[in-house]
C-alpha positions in Angstrom: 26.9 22.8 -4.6 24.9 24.7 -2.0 27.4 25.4 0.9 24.5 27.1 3.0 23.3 24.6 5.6 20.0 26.3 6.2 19.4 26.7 2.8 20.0 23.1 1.9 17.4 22.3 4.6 15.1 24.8 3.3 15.3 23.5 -0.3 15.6 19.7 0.7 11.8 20.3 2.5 10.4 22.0 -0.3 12.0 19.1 -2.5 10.0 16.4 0.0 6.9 18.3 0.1 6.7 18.6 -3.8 7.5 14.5 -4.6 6.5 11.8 -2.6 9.4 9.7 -3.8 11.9 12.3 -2.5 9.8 11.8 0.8 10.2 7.8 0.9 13.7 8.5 -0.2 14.4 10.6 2.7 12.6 8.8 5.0 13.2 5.4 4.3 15.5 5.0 1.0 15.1 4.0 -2.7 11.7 3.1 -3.2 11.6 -0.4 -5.6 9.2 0.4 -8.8 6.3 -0.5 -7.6 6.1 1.9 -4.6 6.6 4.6 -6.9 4.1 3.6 -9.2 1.9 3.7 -5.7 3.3 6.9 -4.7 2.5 8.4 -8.1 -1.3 7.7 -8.2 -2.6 10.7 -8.8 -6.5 11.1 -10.0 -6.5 14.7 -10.9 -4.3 13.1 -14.0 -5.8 9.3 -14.3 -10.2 8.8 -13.1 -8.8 5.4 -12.6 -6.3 5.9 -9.3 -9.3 7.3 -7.2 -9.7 3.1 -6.4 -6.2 1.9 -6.3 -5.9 -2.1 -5.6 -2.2 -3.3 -4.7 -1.6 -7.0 -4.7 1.5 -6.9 -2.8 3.9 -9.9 -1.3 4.5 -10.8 2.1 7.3 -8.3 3.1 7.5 -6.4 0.2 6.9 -2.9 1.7 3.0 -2.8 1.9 2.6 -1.0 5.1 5.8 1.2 4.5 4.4 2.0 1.4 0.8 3.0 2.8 2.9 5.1 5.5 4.2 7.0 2.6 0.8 7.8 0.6 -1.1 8.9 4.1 1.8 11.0 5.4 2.4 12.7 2.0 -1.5 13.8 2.2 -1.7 14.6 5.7 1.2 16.8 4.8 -0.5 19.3 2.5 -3.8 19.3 4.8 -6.0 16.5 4.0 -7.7 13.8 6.1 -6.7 10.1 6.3 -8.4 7.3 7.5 -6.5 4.2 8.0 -7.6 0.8 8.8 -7.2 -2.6 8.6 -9.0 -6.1 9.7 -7.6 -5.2 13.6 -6.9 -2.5 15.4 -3.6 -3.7 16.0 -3.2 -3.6 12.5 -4.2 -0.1 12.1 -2.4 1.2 14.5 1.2 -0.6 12.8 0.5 1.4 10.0 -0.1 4.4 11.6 3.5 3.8 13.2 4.7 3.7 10.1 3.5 7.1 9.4 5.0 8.4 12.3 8.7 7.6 10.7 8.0 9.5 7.6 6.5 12.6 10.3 9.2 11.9 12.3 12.1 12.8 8.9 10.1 15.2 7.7 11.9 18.9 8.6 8.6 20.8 7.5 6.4 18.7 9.5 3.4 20.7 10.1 2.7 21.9 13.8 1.2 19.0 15.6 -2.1 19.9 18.5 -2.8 16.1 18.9 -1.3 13.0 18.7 -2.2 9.8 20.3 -1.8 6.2 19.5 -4.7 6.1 17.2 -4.5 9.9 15.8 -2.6 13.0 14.3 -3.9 16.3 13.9 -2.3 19.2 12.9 -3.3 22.9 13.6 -6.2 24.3 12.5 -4.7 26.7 10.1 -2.9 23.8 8.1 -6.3 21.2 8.8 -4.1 18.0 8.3 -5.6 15.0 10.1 -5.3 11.1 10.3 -7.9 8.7 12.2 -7.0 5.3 12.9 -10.2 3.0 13.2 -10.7 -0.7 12.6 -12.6 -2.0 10.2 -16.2 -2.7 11.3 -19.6 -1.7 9.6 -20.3 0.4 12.1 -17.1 2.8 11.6 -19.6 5.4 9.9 -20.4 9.1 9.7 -16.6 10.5 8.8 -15.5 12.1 5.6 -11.5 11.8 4.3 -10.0 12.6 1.2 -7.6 9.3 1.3 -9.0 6.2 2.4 -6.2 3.5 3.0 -7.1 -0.2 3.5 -4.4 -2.6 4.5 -5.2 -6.5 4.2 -8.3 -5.5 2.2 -9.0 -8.7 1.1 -9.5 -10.3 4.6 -12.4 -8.0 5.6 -16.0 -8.9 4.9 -17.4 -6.9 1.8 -20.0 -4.7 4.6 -16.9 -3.5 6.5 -14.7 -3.2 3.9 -17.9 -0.9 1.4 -19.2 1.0 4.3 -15.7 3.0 4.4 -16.5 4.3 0.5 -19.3 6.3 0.9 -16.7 8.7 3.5 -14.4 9.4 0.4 -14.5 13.2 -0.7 -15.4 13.3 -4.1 -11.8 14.3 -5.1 -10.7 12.1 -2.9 -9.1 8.7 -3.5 -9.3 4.7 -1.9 -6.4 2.6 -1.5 -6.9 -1.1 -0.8 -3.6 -3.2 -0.7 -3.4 -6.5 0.7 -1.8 -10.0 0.2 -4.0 -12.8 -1.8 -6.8 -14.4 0.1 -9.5 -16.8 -1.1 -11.3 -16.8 -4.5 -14.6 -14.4 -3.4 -15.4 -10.8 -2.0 -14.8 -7.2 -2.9 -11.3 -7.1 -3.6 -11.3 -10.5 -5.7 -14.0 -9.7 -7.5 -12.9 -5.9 -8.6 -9.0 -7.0 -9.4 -10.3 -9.6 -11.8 -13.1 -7.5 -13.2 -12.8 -4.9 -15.9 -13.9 -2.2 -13.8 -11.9 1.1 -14.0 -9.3 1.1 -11.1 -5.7 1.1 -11.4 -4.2 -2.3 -10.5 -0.4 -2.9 -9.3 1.3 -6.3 -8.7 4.0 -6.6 -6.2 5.7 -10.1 -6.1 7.9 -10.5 -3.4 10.6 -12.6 -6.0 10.7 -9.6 -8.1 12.0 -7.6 -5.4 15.7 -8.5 -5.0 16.3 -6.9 -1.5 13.4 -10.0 -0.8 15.7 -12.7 -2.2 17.3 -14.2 1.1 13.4 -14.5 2.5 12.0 -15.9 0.0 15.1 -18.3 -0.8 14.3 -19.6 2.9 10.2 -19.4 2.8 10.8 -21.7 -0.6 12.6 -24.0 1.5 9.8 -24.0 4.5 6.3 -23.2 2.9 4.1 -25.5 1.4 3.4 -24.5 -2.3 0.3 -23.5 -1.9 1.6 -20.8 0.9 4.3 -20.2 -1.1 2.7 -19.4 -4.2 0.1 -17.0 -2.3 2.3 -15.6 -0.1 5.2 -14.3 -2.8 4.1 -15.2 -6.0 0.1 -13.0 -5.0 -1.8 -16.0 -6.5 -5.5 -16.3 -5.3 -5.0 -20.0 -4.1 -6.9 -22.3 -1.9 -5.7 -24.2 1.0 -5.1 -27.5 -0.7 -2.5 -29.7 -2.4 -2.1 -29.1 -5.7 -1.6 -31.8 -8.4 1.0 -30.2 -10.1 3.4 -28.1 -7.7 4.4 -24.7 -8.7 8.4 -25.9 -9.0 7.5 -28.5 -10.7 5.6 -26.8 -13.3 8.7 -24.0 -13.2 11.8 -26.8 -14.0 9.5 -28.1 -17.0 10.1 -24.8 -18.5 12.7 -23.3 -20.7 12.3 -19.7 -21.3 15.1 -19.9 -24.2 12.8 -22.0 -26.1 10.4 -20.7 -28.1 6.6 -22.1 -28.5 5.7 -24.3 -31.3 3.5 -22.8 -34.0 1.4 -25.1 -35.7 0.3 -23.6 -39.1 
C-alpha cells in the first residue's frame, strides 16, 4: 500500500489518463457495461468504432457517458465538437464534461473557457467547440465528433458534421428512438460497418425505481420507445407490450415440429 500522498496522486492521474473507465470511475463511479463498451471504442483496434451508434434509454447515462469519451480526448490533445438538436442541449453536455475536468488532478492547463468552449494551451493543443446542429455549422476539423439525440436532427444537419472528422478520427451518434426514417434509422438497421450498442433502461438496475413508475404512467407506446429503445410510432397498438410480456413463459421451451 502506497503510504506517500503525492505519489498516490501522481500514480492515480497517470492511472486516469491511461483508462477511460478509471476516469468515469473517478469522476462519476462504476460505469454499467454498456458505458464501458462506449468508453472502449477504439478504431486504431476495430475500422468499425470510427461510426459508433448508441441506442440508449431515457436516463440511462447518455450524456454522462458522452462527457466521458470528449473529456478523455480532449485530455491527450485532440479536438471535440459536440452538438446536439439545441444549443441548450449542447451546452448540457458540455457541463457534463466539465465534471470529469473538474476531478481530473492532471487536467491540462486551461487559456479559455466559456460556456460553449474549452481550450487548453498551445503546447498540449486540446480543444472542445460546442455548436448546434445546423447545416451551416461548416468549415471545422475534429478528431471526435459527438452527436447527442442524433436521431432527431434532419439528415443535412446531422451529414454535414462528417466531412470535419480527421481521418483517424472517430463519430459518435447516441440518441433515444425516434421515428421509422433518417440517417440514424437507416444506418442501425443496415449492415453497414459501424459498431452498434443497445442500452435499455430496464437492463440497468440503478434505473429500476424510474422505470417501475414510468410503467405505471406512460402509455406503451412511450414506454416501449423510451426504455425498451424500440423505433415506434405514436399510436395505439393492438397488442400492448405487457400484454404480449404475461403471455410468455421463458421456462418453457418452443415447440419443434419435425
Amino acid at each position: 500500500m502506497i503510504q506517500d500522498a503525492a505519489l498516490h496522486s501522481f500514480l492515480q492521474g497517470l492511472t486516469v489518463s491511461l483508462d477511460p473507465i478509471q476516469r468515469f470511475r473517478l469522476a462519476i463511479g462504476e460505469p454499467d457495461p454498456w458505458q464501458q463498451t462506449l468508453l472502449q471504442t477504439d478504431p486504431r483496434l476495430n475500422e468499425e468504432d470510427r461510426m459508433v451508434l448508441a441506442l440508449c434509454g431515457r436516463q440511462s447515462g447518455k450524456s454522462t457517458s458522452a462527457g466521458g469519451l470528449g473529456y478523455d480526448d480532449f485530455s491527450v490533445g485532440k479536438t471535440v465538437i459536440l452538438t446536439a438538436p439545441s444549443l441548450r442541449q449542447s451546452t448540457e453536455l458540455f457541463r457534463r464534461i466539465l465534471e470529469f475536468k473538474n476531478t481530473d488532478p492532471f487536467c491540462p492547463p486551461i487559456v479559455r473557457q466559456t460556456q460553449t468552449e474549452l481550450e487548453a494551451h498551445p503546447s498540449h493543443g486540446g480543444r472542445i467547440i460546442v455548436v448546434p446542429a445546423t447545416d451551416q455549422a461548416r468549415g471545422m476539423t475534429a478528431d471526435t465528433i459527438i452527436i447527442d439525440e442524433a436521431a432527431f436532427i434532419d439528415d443535412d444537419s446531422l451529414t454535414a458534421f462528417f466531412p470535419m472528422r480527421r481521418e483517424t478520427g472517430r463519430i459518435f451518434c447516441l440518441t433515444t428512438p425516434n421515428l421509422r426514417q433518417g440517417f440514424f434509422y437507416e444506418t442501425w438497421t443496415s449492415n453497414k460497418r459501424v459498431k452498434r450498442i443497445t442500452a435499455r433502461s430496464i437492463d440497468i438496475p440503478r434505473r429500476a425505481a424510474q422505470v417501475a413508475f414510468d410503467k405505471a404512467t406512460m402509455s406503451d407506446t412511450t414506454f416501449r420507445r423510451e426504455h425498451l429503445c424500440e423505433f415506434v410510432g405514436s399510436g395505439t397498438p393492438l397488442i400492448s407490450w405487457e400484454t404480449l410480456e404475461n403471455a410468455s413463459n421463458k421456462n418453457v421451451q418452443a415447440l419443434e415440429i419435425k
